[in-house]
C-alpha positions in Angstrom: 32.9 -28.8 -31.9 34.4 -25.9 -33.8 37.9 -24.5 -32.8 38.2 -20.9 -31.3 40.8 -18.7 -32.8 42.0 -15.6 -30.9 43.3 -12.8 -33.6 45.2 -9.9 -31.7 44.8 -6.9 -33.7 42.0 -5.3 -35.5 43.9 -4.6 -38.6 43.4 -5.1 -42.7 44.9 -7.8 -42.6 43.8 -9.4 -39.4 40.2 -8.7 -39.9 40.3 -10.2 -43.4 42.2 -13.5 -41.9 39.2 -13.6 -39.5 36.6 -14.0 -41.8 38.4 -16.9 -43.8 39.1 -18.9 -40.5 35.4 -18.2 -39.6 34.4 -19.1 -43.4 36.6 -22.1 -42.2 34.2 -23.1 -39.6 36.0 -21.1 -36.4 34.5 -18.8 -33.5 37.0 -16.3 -33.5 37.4 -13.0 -31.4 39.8 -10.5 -32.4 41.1 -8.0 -29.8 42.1 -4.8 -30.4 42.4 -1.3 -28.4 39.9 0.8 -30.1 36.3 0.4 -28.0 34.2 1.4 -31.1 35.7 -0.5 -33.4 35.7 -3.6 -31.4 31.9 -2.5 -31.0 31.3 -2.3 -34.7 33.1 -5.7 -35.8 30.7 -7.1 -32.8 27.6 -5.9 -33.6 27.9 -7.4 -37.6 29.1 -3.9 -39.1 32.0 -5.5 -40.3 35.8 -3.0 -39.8 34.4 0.2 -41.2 38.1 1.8 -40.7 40.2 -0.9 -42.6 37.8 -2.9 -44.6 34.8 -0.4 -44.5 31.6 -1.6 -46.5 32.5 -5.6 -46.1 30.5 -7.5 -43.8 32.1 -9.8 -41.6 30.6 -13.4 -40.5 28.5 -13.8 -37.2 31.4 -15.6 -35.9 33.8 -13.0 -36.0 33.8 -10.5 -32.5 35.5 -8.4 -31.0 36.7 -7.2 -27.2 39.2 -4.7 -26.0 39.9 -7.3 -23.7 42.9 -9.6 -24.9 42.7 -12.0 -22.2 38.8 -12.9 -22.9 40.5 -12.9 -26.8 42.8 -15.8 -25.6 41.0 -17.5 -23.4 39.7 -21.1 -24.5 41.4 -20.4 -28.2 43.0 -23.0 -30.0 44.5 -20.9 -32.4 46.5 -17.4 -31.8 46.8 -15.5 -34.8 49.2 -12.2 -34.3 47.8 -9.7 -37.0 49.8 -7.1 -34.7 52.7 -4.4 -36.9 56.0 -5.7 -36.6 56.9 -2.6 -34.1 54.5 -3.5 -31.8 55.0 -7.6 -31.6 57.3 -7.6 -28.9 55.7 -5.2 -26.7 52.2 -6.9 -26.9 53.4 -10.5 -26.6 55.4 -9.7 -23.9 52.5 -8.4 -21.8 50.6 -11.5 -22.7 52.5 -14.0 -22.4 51.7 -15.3 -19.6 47.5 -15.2 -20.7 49.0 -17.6 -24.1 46.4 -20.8 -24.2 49.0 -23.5 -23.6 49.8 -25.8 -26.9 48.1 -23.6 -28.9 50.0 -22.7 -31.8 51.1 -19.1 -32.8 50.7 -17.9 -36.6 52.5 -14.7 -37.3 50.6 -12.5 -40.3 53.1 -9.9 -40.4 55.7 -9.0 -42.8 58.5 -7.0 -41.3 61.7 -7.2 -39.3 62.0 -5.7 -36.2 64.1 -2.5 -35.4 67.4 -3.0 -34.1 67.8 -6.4 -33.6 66.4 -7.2 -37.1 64.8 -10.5 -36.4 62.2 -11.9 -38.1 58.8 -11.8 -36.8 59.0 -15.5 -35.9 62.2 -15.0 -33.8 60.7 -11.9 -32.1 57.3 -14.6 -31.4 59.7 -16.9 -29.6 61.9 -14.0 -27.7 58.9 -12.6 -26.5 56.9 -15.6 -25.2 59.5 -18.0 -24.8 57.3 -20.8 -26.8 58.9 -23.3 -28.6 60.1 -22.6 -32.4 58.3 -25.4 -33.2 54.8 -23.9 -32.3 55.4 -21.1 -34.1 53.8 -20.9 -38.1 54.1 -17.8 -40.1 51.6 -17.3 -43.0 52.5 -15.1 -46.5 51.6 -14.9 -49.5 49.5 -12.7 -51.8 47.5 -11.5 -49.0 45.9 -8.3 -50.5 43.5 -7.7 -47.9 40.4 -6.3 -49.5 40.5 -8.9 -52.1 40.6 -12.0 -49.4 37.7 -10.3 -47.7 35.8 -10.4 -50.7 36.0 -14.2 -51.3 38.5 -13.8 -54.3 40.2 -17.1 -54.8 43.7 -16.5 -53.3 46.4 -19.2 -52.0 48.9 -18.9 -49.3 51.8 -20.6 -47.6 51.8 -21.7 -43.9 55.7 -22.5 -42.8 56.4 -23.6 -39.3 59.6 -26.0 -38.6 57.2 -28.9 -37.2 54.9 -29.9 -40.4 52.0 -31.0 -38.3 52.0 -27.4 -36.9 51.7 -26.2 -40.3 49.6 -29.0 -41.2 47.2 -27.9 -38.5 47.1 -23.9 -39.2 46.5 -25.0 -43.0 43.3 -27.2 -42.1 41.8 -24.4 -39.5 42.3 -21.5 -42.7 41.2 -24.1 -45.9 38.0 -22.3 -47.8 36.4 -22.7 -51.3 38.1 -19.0 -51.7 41.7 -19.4 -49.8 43.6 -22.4 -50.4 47.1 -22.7 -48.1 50.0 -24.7 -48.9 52.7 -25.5 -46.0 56.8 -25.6 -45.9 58.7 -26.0 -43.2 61.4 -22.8 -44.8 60.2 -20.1 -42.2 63.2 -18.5 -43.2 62.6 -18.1 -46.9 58.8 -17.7 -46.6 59.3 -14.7 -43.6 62.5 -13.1 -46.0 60.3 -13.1 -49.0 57.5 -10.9 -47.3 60.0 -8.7 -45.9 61.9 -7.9 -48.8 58.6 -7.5 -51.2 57.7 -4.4 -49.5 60.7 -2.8 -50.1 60.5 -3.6 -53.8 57.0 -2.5 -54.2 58.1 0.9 -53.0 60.7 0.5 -55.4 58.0 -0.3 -58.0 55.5 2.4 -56.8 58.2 5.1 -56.9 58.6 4.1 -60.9 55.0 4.4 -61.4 54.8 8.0 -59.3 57.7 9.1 -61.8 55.4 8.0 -65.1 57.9 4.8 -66.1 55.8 2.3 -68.0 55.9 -1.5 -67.7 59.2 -2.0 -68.8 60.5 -0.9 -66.4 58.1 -1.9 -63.3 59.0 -5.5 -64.7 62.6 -5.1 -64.8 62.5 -4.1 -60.9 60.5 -6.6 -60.0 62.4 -9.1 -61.5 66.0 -7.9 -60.4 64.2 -7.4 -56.9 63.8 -11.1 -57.1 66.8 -12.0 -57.6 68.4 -9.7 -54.7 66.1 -10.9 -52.4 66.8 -14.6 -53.4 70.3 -14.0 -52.7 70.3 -12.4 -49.6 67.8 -15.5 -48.6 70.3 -18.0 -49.9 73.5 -16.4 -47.8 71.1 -16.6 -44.5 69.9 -20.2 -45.1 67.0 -20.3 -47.1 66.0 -23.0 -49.7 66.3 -20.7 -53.6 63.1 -22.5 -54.4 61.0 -21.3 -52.0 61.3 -17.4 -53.2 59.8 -19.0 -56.7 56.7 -19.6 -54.9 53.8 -17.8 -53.0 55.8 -16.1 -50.4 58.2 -15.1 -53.3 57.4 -14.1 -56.5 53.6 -14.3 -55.6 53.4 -11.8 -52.5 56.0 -9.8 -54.8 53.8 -9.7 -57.8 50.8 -9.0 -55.5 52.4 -5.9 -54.3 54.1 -4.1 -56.8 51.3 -4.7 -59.0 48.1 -4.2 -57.2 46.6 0.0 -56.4 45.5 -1.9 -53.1 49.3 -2.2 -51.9 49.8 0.2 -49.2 53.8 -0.3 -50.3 52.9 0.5 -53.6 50.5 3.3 -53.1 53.3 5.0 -50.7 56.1 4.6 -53.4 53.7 6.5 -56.2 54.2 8.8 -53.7 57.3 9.3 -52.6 58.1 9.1 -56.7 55.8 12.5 -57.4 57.8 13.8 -55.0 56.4 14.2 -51.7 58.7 12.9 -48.5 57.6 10.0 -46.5 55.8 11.7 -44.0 53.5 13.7 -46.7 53.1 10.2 -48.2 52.1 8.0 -45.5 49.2 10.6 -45.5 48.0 10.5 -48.4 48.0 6.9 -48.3 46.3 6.8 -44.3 48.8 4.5 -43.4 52.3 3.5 -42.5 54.1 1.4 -45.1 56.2 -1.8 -43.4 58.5 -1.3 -46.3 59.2 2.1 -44.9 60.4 0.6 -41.2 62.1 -2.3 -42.8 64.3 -1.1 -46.0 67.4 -0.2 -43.6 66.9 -3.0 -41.8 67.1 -5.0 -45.0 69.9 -3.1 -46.2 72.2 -3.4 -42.5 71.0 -7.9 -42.7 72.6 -7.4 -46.4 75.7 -6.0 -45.6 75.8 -8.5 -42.5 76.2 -11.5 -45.0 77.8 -9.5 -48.2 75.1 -9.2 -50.4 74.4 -6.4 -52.8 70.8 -5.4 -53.0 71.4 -2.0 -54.7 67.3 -1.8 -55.1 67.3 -1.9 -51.8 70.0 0.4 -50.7 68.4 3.5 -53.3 65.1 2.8 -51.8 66.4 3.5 -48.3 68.2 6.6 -49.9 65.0 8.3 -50.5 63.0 7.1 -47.7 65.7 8.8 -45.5 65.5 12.0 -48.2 69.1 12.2 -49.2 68.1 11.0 -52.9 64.9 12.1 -54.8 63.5 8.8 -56.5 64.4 10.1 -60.5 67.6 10.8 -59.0 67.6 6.9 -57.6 66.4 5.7 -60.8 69.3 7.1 -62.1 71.7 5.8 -60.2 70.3 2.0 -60.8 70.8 2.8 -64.6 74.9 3.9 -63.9 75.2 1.1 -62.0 78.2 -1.5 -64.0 77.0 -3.8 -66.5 77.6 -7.6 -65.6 76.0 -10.7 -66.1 72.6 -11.4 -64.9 72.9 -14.1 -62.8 76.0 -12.2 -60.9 
């Protein structure tokens, strides 16, 4: 008997997560709000606004209905934006298959409160921690929909949860690890986006490789430490959900994070960039909330804090550049 995954949202991402669990061996039914695109995904034209020109298995559907989504699934997978997680779950709640576990594919924190998506999973349906598993990595989407070999990291606090959401995802093309770190795995998705804005804006401004490497690699670091002073284990931002997803996106053209710093580095504001790139960059919604979870624990993350100064326009990115280069010399593990 094959296992039935619901995926809420009719995303990139989310629609390239559906065809690996259906390459898995998985019915799954996606739900989202859009009537012809939920039409298209279900008659085998694949997500011609996200992913257009991939074909998607038979397996995979799609309803505008999130209740006929959930019902019977095994498996909930939230491929929803981290603005919208709350508000969703907590009209669904009560329509949750009981048991089933919860996987969280997003990458933000959320506004205000800056919890983690995991947190915000447990707020809003009042599951227990422990049935909650969030999955990171290098996730490019595009590439995972085309079969290219790829691995992940499931975390959840109980191991057989992860254990389970790690069996129902395992292809010949997508191979997932587990951990029990939530913390360190959901921090080291967060943080990457900020960075590959970071990275894009030095690209938009012509800067060569040195210095693209030298930000990764100091955005590293920052982002370790700020994990570290929460909780987190330092060896889990050396892995997938660390220096993988962070490599990923400040590398790759298909980075929405990176295609919106290019931007915002030839000079446009972020509303001119978030247009030319067609969509909204999580790195853009969670750099201040990075910054403010920073100062909460007394870490520096002066990446960070110049990224947010031109996302809010009261820097131009040469002008942040700058201001990284004045910074005081000291040693590099300080």
């Amino acid at each position: 008997m094959s296992r039935r995954v619901a995926v809420l949202g009719t995303g990139s991402w989310g629609t390239a997560f559906a065809l690996v669990l259906a390459d898995a061996g998985a019915d799954v039914v996606m739900w989202g709000r859009r009537p012809e695109l939920c039409a298209a995904i279900s008659a085998g034209q694949g997500n011609p606004v996200y992913l257009p020109g991939l074909p998607l298995p038979p397996a995979v559907t799609a309803t505008t209905d999130p209740r006929e989504a959930l019902a019977g699934a095994d498996l909930v997978v939230l491929g929803l934006p981290s603005s919208s997680m709350r508000s969703v779950l907590g009209d669904l709640a009560g329509d949750l298959p009981a048991g089933a576990p919860l996987v969280s594919l997003a990458k933000g924190l959320e506004r205000g409160t800056r919890l983690r998506m995991s947190q915000v999973v447990v707020a809003a349906t009042r599951a227990a921690p422990g049935r909650v598993a969030v999955l990171s990595g290098p996730n490019l989407a595009r590439e995972v929909a085309e079969r290219q070999p790829t691995a992940s990291v499931v975390a959840a606090p109980d191991d057989a949860v992860a254990e389970e959401v790690a069996h129902a995802c395992a292809t010949a093309a997508f191979r997932p690890y587990t951990h029990h770190d939530v913390l360190g795995v959901e921090l080291g998705g967060v943080v990457k986006n900020v960075v590959g804005l970071a990275v894009g804006m030095a690209e938009g401004l012509g800067y060569g490789d040195n210095a693209k490497a030298s930000i990764i690699t100091r955005g590293l670091a920052q982002t370790s430490r700020l994990a570290v002073a929460l909780g987190a284990e330092p060896a889990t931002l050396a892995g997938l959900a660390g220096m993988g997803d962070l490599v990923a996106t400040c590398a790759s053209p298909l980075s929405r994070n990176h295609q919106t710093g290019v931007q915002l580095g030839r000079g446009l504001d972020v509303e001119a960039a978030a247009a030319v790139v067609r969509q909204t960059a999580e790195g853009v919604r969670s750099a201040p909330e990075v910054l403010a979870l920073a100062h909460g624990v007394g870490v520096e993350m002066p990446i960070v804090e110049q990224v947010v100064a031109v996302v809010r326009g009261e820097v131009s990115a040469r002008e942040a550049g700058r201001a990284l280069l004045a910074r005081d010399r000291k040693h590099e593990a300080g």
